[in-house]
N, C-alpha and C positions, 0 to 999 in steps of 0.2 A: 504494500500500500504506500509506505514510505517514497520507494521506487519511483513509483507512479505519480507521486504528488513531484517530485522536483521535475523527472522525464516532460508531465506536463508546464510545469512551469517552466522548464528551457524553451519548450519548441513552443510556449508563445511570446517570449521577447526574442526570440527570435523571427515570428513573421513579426513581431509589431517592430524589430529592424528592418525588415525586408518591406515593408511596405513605408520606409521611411522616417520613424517616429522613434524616439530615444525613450527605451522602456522607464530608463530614471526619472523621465520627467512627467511619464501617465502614469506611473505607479497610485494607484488611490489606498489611501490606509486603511489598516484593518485592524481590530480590536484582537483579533484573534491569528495564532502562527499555524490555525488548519487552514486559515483562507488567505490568498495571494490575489491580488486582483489590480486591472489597469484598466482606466479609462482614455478611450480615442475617440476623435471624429473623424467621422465619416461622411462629407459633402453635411449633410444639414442632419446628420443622427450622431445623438450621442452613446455610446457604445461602451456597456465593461464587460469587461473580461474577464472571467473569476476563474480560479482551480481551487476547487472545496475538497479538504478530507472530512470524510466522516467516518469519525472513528467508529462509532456504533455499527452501521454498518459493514465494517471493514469495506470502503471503495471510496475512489477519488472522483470526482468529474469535473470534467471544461463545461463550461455555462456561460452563456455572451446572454448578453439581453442588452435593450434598446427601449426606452419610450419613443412611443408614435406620435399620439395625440392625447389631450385632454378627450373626454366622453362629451357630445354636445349637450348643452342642455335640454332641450327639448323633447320630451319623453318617445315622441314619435319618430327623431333623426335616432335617439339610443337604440329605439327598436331595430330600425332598418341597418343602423351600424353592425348590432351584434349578429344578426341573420346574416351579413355579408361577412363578419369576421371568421363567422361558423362554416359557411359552405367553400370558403378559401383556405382553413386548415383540414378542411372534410377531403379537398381538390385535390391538396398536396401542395407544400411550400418548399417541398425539397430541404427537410431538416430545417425547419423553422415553424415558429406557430404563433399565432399570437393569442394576449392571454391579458387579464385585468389586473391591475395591482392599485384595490381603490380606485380614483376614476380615471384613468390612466391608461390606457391600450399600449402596450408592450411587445416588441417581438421578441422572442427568445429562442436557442439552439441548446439544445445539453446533449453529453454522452459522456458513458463512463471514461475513466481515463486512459484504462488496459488497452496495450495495442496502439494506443491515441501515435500518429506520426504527422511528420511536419505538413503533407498535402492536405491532410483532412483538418489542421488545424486553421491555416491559411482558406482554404475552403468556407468554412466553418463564420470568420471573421469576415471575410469581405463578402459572403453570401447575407450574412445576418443584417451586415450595415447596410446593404444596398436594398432591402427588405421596407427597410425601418426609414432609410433616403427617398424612394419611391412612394412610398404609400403613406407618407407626414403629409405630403402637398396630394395627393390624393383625396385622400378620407376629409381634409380642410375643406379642402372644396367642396367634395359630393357631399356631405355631409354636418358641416359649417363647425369642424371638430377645430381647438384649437390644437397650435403642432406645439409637442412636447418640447 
């Protein structure tokens, strides 16, 4: 598990080198030495990047998530929001989903860490932001959501 927790933390300051960004400068703090996590942008998403152990369950995982939009007010735009959020992770997002945290619409990717190599991490990351970059000015418009 140990293992698992740093393998994932190299290979992702390593794409967030590779795509340019100095992991010492996204590093966001953490209260705790089971979670590692960096925040990036991505064109108009903001983007962390977390490696969680969890001891309990003995397993580690990479987990990106992103805010999209505030939820509109309008109980009628939430309706129609959430019916479109539902049939687009029902579609397939290609290892992405999006999901509520309070009123907030969020995209997120997780997977355990075993195995985790540098394509699927890079993958993973610039898959999630462009998610979260696409669908902010999206969902604003169709639906008068503000972007997170």
């Amino acid at each position: 598990m140990e293992k698992d927790f740093e393998n994932a933390k190299t290979l992702v300051l390593a794409t967030i080198r590779k795509i340019g960004l100095d992991p010492d400068t996204t590093r966001a703090p953490s209260e705790s030495d089971a979670v590692a996590s960096w925040t990036i942008k991505r064109g108009s998403a903001s983007v962390l990047i977390s490696v969680i152990r969890h001891d309990e369950q003995k397993a580690t995982f990479l987990r990106i998530a992103s805010p999209v939009v505030t939820l509109p007010a309008a109980a009628e735009a939430q309706a129609s929001m959430m019916r479109r959020l539902l049939e687009m992770n029902a579609a397939g997002l290609a290892n992405a989903a999006f999901g509520l945290i309070g009123d907030r619409v969020v995209a997120v990717s997780e997977r355990p860490a075993a195995g985790l190599d540098a394509g699927e991490v890079e993958q993973m990351v610039m898959h999630l932001s462009a998610v979260a970059d696409t669908f902010d000015d999206r969902f604003a418009k169709e639906f008068g959501a503000a972007k997170a």
